[in-house]
C-alpha positions in Angstrom: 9.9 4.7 4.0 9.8 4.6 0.5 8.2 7.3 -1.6 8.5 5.4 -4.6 5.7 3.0 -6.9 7.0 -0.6 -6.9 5.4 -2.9 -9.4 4.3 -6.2 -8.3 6.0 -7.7 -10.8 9.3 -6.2 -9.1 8.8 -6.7 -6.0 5.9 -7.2 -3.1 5.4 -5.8 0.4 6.3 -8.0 4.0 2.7 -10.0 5.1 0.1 -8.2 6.2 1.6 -4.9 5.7 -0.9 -1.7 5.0 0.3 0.0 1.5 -0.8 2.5 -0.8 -2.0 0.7 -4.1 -2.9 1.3 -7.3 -4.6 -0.3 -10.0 -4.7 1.4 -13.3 -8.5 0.9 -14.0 -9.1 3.1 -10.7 -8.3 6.8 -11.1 -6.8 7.3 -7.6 -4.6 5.8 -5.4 -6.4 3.5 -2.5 -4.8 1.9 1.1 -5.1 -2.0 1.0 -3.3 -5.0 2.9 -0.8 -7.1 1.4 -1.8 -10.9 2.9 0.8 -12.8 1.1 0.6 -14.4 -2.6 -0.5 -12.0 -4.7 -3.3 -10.0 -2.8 -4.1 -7.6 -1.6 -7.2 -7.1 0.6 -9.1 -3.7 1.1 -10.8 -2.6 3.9 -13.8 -4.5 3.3 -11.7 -7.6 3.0 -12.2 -7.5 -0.5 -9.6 -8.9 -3.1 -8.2 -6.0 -5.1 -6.1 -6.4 -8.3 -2.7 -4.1 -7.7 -0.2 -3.0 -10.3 1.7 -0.7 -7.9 2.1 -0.2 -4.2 4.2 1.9 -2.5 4.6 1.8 2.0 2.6 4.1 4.4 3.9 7.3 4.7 5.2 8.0 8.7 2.6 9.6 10.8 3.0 12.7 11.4 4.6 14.2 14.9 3.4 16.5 17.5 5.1 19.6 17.4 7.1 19.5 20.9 7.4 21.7 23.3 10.5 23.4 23.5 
């Protein structure tokens, strides 16, 4: 995992792969799906325009046991 803001002009997610986005006339970051081409689809199935995405972050993990 990445923790790092990629451009779209650099580079662009695998299909249909959830991302963190962001578009710099929205103030905060927001989790869309890449769906090939240039979009990115939010979770209303709505195009979004996206200057940056970065991957999920891992889930978290249970604390084990031990």
């Amino acid at each position: 995992m990445s923790d790092k803001w990629i451009s779209v002009v650099e580079g662009l997610p695998e299909d249909k792969q959830m991302c963190i986005v962001f578009n710099s006339q929205v103030e905060y970051p927001f989790i869309a799906r890449y769906i090939g081409g240039r979009d990115f689809h939010d979770f209303f199935k709505n195009w979004v325009p996206v200057d940056y995405w970065m991957l999920m972050p891992d889930p978290p993990k249970e604390p084990s046991d031990d």
